[in-house]
C-alpha positions in Angstrom: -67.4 27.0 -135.2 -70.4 25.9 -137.3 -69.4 25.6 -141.0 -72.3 28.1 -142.1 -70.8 30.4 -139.9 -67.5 30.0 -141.9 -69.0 30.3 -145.0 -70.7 33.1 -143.8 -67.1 35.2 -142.7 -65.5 34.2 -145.5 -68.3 36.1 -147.7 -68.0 39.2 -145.8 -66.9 42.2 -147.8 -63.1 42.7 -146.3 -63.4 46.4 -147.5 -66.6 47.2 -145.3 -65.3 45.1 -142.3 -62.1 47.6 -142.8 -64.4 51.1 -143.2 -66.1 49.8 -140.1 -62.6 49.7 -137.8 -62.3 52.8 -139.0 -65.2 54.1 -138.3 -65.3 52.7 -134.9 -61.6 54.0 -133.9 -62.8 57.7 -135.6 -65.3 57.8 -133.3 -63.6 56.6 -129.8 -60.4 59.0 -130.6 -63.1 61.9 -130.8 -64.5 61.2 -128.2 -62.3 59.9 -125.8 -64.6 57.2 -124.5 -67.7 55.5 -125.7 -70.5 52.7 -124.8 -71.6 50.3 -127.8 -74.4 52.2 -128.0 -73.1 55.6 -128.6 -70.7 54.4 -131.0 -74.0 52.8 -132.8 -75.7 56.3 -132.5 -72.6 58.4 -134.1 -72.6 55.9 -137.0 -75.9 56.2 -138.0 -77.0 52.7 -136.8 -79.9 52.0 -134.2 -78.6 48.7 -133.7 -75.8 47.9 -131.0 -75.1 44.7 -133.1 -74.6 46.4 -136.2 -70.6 47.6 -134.7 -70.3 45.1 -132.2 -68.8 42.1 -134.2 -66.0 44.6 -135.5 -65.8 46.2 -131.5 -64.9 42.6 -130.4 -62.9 42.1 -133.3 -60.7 45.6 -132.3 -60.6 44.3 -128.8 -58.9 41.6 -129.9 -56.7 42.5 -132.2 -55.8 44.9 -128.5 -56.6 48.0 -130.6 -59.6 49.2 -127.9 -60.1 48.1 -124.2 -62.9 48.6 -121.8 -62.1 51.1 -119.0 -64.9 50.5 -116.8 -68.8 50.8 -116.8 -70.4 54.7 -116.9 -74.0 55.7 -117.7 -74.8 55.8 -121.5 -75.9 59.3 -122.9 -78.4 57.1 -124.7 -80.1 54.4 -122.4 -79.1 56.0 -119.5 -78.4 52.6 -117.9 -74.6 51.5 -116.8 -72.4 50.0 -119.8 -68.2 49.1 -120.4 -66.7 52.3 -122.3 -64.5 51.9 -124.4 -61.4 53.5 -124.8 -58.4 53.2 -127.2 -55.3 51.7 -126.7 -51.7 53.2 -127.6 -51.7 50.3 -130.4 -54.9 51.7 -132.3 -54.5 52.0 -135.8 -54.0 55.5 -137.3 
């Protein structure tokens, strides 16, 4: 890892990275399922890359897993949906 991108990480406000877990797990327990970009669209983003770093993050951490590829309300095109697992956070 490129020490500007660990400068960059270390900066990042721990409270928003949290909100945005939070956020992200809301939404999939709603739901049941959800592509990157629906989970953009019921935060208010219109950016995929706005919620994936904390997505990847919540894979990880084994809190969400992909259960396969479906057609996105939004594009319309096949994408992974995501789904949570029995360790999400409550």
């Amino acid at each position: 890892m490129q020490q500007t991108s660990l400068m960059a990480y270390n900066e990042l406000d721990i409270d928003n990275i949290r909100s945005m877990y939070k956020a992200i797990i809301s939404s999939i327990r709603k739901e049941g399922s959800m592509t990157d970009q629906e989970i953009t669209r019921k935060l208010g983003f219109d950016d995929p890359n706005k919620i994936r770093p904390r997505r990847n993050e919540l894979v990880k951490m084994g809190y969400i897993i992909p259960v396969g590829k479906r057609v996105c309300k939004f594009t319309r095109k096949n994408a992974i949906s995501w789904h949570l697992t029995k360790n999400h956070i409550n």
